[in-house]
C-alpha positions as CSV (number, residue, x, y, z in Angstrom):
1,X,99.4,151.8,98.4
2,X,102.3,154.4,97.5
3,X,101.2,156.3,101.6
4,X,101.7,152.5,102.7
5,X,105.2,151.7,101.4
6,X,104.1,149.5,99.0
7,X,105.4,147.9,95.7
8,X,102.3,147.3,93.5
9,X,101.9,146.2,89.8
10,X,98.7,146.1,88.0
11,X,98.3,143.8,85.0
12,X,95.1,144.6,83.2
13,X,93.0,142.1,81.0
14,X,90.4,142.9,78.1
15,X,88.9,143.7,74.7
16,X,92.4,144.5,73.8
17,X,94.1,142.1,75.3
18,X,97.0,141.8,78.2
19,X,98.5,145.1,79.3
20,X,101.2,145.2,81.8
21,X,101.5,141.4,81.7
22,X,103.3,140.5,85.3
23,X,107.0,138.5,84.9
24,X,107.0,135.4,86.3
25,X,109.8,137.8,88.7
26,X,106.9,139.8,89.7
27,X,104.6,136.8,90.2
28,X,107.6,135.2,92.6
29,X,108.5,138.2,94.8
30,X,104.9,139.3,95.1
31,X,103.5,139.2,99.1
32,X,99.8,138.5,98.0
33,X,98.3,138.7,94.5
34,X,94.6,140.8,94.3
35,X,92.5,139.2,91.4
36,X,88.7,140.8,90.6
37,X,85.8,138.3,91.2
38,X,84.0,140.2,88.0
39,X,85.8,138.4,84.9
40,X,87.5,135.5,84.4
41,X,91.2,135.5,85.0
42,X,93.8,134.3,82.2
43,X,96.7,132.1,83.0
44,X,95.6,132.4,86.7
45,X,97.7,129.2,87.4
46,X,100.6,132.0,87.6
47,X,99.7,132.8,90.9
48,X,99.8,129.0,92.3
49,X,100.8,128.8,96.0
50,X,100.3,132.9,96.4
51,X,98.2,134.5,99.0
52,X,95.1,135.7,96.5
53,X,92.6,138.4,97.1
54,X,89.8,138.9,95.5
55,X,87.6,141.8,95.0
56,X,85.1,143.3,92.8
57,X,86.5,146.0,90.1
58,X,84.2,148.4,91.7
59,X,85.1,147.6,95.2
60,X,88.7,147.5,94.7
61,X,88.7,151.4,93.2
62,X,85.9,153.1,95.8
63,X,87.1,150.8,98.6
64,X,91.3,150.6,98.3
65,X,92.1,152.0,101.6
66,X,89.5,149.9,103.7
67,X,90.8,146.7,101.5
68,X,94.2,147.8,101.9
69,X,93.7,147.8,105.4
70,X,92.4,144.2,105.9
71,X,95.5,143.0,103.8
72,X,97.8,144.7,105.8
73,X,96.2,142.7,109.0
74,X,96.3,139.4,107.0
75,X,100.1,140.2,106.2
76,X,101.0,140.9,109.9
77,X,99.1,138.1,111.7
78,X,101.1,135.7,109.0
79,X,104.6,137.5,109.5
């Protein structure tokens, strides 16, 4: 994401709780929000009315560049 220009912030959800929780700033100025298909998704209403992704956890760490890539297209074919 960096090589692309990109702003990215990951909030991550578990045993242990909410880490990195996203503002309701990040939420607003965010382009597309990526959620995983793999868990449930707390307070997911958040993201109301945003572009979502979603991918599996496994996918979106072995696969980042080719998904990166298809969001890119999606972004430029909506600009």
């Amino acid at each position: 994401a960096k090589a692309k220009g990109w702003e990215v912030k990951v909030e991550t959800q578990g045993s242990i709780g909410l880490e990195n929780e996203l503002t309701a700033e990040d939420v607003a100025s965010a382009d597309m929000v990526i959620l995983t298909k793999d868990i449930g998704i707390k307070f997911e209403e958040r993201f109301a009315g945003k572009t979502i992704v979603r991918v599996n956890i496994s996918d979106a760490v072995k696969r980042a560049d080719a998904i990166m890539s298809k969001i890119e297209a999606h972004l430029a074919q909506t600009a």
